[in-house]
PyMOL commands that place a pseudoatom at each C-alpha (Angstrom):
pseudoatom trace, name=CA, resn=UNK, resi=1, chain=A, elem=C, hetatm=0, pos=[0.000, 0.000, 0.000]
pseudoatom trace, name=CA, resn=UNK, resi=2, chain=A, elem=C, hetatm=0, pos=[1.073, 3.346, -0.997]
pseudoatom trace, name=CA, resn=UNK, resi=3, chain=A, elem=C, hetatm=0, pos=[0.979, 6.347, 1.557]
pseudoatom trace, name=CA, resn=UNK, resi=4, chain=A, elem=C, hetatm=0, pos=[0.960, 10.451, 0.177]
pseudoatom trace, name=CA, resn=UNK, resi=5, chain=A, elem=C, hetatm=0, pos=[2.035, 13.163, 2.332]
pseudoatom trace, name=CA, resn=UNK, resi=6, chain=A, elem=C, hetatm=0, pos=[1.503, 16.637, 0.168]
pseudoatom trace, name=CA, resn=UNK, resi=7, chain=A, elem=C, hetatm=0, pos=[3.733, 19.985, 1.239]
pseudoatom trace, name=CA, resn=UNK, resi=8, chain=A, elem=C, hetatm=0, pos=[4.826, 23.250, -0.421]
pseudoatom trace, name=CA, resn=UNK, resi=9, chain=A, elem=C, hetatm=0, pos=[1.764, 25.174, -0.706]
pseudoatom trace, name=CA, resn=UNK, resi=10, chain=A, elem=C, hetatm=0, pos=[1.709, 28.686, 1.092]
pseudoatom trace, name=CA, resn=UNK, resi=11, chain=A, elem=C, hetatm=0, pos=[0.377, 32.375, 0.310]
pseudoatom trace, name=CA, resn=UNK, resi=12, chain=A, elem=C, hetatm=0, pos=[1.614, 33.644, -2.719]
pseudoatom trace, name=CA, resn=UNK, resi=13, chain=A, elem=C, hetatm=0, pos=[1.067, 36.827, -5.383]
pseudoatom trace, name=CA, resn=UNK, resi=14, chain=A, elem=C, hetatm=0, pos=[-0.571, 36.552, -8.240]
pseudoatom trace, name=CA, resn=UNK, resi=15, chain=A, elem=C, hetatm=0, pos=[1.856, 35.484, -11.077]
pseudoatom trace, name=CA, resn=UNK, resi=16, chain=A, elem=C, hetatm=0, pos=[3.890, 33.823, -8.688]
pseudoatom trace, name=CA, resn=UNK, resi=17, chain=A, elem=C, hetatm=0, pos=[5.112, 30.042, -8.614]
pseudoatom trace, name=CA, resn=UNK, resi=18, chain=A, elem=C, hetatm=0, pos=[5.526, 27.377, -6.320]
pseudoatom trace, name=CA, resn=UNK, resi=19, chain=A, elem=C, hetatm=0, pos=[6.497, 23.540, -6.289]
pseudoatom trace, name=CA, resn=UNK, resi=20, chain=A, elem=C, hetatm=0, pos=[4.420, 21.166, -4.783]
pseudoatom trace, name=CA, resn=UNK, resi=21, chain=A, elem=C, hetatm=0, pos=[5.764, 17.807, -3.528]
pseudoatom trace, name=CA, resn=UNK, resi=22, chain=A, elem=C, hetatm=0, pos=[3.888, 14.915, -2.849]
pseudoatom trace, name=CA, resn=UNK, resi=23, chain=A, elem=C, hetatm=0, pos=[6.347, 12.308, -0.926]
pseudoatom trace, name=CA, resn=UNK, resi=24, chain=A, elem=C, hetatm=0, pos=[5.330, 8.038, -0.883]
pseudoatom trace, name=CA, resn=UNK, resi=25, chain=A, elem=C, hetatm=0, pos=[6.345, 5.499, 0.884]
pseudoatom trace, name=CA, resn=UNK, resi=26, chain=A, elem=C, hetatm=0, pos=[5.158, 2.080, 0.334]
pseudoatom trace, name=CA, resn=UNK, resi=27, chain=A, elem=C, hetatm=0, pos=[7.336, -0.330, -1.798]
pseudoatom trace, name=CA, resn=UNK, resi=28, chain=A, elem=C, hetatm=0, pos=[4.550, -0.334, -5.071]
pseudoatom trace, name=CA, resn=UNK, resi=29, chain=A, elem=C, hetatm=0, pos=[5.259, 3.524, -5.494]
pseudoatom trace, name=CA, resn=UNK, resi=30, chain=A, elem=C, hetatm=0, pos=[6.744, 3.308, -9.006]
pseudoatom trace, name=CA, resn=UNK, resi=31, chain=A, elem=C, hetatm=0, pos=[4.164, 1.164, -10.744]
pseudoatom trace, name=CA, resn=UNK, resi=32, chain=A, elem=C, hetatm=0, pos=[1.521, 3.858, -9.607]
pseudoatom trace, name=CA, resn=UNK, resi=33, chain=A, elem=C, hetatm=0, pos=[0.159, 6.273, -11.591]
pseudoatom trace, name=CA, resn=UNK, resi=34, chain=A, elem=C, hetatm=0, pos=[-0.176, 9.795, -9.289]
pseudoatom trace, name=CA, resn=UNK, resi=35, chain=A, elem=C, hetatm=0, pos=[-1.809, 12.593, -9.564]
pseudoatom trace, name=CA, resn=UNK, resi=36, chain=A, elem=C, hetatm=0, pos=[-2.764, 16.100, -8.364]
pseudoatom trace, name=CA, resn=UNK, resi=37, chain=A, elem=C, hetatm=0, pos=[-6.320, 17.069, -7.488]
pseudoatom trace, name=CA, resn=UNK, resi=38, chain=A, elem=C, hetatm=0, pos=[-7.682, 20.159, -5.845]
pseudoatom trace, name=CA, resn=UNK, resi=39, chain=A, elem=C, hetatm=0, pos=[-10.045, 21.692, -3.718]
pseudoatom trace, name=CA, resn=UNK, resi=40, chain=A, elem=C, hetatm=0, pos=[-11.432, 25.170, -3.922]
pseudoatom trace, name=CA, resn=UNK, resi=41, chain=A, elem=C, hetatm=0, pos=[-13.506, 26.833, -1.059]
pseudoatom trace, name=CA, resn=UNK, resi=42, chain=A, elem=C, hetatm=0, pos=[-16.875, 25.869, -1.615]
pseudoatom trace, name=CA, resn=UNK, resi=43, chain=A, elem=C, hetatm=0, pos=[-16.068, 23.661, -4.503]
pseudoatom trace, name=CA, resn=UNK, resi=44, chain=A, elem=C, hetatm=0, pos=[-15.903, 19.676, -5.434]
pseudoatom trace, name=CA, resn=UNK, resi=45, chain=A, elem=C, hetatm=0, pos=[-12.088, 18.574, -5.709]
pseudoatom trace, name=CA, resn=UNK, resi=46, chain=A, elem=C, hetatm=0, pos=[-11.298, 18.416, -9.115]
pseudoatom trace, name=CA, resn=UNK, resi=47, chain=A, elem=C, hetatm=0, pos=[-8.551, 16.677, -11.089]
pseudoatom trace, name=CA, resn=UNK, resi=48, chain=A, elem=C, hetatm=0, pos=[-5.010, 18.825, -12.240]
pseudoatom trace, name=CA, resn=UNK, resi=49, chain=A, elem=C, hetatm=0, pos=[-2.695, 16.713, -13.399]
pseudoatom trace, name=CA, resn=UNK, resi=50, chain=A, elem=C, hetatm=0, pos=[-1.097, 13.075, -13.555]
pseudoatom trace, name=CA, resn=UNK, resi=51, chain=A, elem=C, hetatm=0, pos=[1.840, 11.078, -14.122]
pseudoatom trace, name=CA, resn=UNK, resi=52, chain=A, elem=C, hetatm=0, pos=[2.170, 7.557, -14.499]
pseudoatom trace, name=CA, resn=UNK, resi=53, chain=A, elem=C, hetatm=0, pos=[4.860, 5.121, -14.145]
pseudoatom trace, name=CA, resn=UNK, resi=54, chain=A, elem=C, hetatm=0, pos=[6.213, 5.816, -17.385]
pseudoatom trace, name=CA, resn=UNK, resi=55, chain=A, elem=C, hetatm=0, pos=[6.296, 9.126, -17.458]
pseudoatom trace, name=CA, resn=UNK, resi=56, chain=A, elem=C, hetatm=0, pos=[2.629, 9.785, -19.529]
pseudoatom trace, name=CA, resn=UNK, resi=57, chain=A, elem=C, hetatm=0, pos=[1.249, 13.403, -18.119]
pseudoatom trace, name=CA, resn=UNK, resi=58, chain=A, elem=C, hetatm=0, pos=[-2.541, 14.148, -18.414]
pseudoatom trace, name=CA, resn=UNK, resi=59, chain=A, elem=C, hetatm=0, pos=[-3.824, 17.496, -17.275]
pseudoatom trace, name=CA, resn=UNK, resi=60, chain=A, elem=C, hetatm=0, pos=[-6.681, 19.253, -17.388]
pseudoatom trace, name=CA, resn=UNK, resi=61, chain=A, elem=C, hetatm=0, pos=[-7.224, 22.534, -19.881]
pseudoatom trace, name=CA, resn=UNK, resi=62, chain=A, elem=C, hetatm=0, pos=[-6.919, 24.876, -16.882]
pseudoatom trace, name=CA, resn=UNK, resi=63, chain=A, elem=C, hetatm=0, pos=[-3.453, 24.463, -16.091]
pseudoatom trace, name=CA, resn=UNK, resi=64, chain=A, elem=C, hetatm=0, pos=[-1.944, 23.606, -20.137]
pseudoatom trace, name=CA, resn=UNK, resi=65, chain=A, elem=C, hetatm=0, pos=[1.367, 26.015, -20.031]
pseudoatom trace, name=CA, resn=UNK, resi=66, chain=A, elem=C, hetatm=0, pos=[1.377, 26.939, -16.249]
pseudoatom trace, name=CA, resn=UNK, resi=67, chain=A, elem=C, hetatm=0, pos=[1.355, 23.708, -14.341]
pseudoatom trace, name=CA, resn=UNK, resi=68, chain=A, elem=C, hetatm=0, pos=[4.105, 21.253, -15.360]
pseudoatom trace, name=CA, resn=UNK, resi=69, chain=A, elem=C, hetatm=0, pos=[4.069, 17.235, -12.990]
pseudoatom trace, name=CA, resn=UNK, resi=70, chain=A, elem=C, hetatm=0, pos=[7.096, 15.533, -12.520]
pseudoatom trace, name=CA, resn=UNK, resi=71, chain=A, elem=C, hetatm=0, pos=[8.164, 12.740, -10.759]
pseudoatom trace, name=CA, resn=UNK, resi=72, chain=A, elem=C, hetatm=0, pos=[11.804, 11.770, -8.930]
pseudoatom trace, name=CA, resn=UNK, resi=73, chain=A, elem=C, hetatm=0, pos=[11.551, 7.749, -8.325]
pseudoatom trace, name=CA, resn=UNK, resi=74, chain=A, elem=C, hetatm=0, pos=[14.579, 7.714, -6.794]
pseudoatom trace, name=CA, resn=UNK, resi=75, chain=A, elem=C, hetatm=0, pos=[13.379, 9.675, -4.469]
pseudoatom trace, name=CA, resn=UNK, resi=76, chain=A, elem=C, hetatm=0, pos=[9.695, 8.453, -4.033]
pseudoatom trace, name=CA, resn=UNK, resi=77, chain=A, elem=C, hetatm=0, pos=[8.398, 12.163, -5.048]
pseudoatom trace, name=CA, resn=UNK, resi=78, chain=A, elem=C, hetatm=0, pos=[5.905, 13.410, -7.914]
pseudoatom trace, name=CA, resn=UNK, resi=79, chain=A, elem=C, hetatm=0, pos=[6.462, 17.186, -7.802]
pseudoatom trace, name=CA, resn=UNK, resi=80, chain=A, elem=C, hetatm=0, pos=[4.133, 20.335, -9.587]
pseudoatom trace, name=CA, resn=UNK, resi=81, chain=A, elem=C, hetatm=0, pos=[5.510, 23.068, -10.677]
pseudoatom trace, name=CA, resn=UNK, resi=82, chain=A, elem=C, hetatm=0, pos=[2.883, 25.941, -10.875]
pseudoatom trace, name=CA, resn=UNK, resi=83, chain=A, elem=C, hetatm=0, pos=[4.115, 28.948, -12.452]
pseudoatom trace, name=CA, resn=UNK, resi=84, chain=A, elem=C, hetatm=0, pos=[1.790, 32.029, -13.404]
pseudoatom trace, name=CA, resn=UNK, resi=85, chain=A, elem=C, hetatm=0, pos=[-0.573, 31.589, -10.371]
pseudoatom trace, name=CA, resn=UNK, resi=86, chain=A, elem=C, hetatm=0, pos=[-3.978, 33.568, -10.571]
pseudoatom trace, name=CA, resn=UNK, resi=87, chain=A, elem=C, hetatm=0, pos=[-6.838, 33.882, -7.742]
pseudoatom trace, name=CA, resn=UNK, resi=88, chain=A, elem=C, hetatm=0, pos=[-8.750, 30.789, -8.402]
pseudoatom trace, name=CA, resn=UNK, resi=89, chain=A, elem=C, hetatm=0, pos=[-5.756, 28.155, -8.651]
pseudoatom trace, name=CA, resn=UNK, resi=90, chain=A, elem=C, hetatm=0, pos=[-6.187, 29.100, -4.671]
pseudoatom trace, name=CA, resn=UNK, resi=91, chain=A, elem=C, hetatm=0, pos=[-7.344, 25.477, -2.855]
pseudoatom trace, name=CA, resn=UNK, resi=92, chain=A, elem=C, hetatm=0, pos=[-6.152, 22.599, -0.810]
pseudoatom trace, name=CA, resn=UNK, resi=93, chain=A, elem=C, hetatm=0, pos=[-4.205, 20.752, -3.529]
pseudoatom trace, name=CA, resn=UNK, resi=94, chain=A, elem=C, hetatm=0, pos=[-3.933, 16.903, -2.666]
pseudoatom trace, name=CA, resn=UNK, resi=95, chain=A, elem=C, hetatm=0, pos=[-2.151, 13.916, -4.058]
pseudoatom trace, name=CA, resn=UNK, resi=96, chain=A, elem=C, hetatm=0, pos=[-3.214, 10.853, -4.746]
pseudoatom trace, name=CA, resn=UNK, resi=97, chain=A, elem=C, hetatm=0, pos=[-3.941, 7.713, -7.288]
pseudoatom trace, name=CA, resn=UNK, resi=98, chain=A, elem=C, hetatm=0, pos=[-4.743, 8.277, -11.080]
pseudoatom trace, name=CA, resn=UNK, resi=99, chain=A, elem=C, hetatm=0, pos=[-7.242, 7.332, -11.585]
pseudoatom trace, name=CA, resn=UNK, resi=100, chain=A, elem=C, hetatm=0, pos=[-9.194, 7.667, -7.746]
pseudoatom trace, name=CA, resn=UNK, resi=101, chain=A, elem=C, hetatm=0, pos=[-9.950, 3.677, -6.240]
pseudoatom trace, name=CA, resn=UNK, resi=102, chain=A, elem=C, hetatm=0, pos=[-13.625, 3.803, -5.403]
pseudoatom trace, name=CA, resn=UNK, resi=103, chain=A, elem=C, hetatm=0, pos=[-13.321, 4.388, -1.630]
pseudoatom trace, name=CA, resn=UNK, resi=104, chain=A, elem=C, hetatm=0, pos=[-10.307, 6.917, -1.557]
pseudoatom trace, name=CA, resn=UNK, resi=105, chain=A, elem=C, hetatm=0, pos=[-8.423, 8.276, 1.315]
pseudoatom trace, name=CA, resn=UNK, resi=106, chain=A, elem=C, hetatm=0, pos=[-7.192, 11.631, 1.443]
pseudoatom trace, name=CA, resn=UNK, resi=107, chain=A, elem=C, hetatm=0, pos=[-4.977, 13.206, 3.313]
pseudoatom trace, name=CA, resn=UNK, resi=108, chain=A, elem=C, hetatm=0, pos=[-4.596, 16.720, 4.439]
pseudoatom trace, name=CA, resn=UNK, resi=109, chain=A, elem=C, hetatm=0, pos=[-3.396, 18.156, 1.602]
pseudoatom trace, name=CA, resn=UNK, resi=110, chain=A, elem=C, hetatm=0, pos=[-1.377, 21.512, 0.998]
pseudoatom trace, name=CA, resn=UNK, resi=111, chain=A, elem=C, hetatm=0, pos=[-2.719, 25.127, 1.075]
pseudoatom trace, name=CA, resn=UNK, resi=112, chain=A, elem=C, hetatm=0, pos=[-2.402, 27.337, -2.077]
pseudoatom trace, name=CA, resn=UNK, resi=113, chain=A, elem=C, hetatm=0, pos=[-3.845, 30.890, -1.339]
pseudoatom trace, name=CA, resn=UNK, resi=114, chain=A, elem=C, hetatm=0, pos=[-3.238, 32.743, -4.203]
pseudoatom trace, name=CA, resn=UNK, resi=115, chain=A, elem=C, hetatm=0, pos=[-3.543, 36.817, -3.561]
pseudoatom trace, name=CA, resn=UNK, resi=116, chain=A, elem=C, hetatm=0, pos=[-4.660, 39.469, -6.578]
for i in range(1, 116): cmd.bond("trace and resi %d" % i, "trace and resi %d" % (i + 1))
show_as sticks, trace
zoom trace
């Protein structure tokens, strides 16, 4: 079994960037496909991005040319680079499977407020 723990996320200006990490431990880590989701306040969690084993990205239209997913097997990591933040990228951004299992757990996730 694969566990996530999510950091990097903090306040940051408009236009900004920041580099989220998602860090697993659990020995089946590189035959997983991750991905990014996120929750805005108010909103349902929706998908960003995802990387599987082989290196395949998917992402949704809203982040194409901002958001960039990566992952560092070596070091059990899949990292996001966001770059050109605006207002509404602001959210809890979580990591987890790609796709979801049926009866996912979350964990707590990492704060992106994103100031105008």
């Amino acid at each position: 079994q694969v566990r996530l723990a999510e950091s990097g996320g903090c306040l940051v200006q408009a236009g900004g960037s920041l580099r989220l990490s998602c860090a697993a431990s659990g020995s089946d880590f590189k035959l997983n496909s991750v991905a990014w989701y996120r929750q805005a306040p108010g909103k349902q969690r929706e998908f960003v991005s995802a990387i599987d084993s082989g290196g395949f990205i998917s992402r949704a239209d809203f982040v194409k040319g901002r958001f960039a997913i990566s992952r560092d097997s070596a070091k059990n990591t899949v990292y996001l680079q966001m770059n050109q933040l605006k207002p509404e990228d602001t959210g809890v951004y979580y990591c987890n499977t790609y796709p979801l299992i049926p009866t996912p757990t979350w964990g707590q996730g990492t704060q992106v407020t994103v100031s105008s």
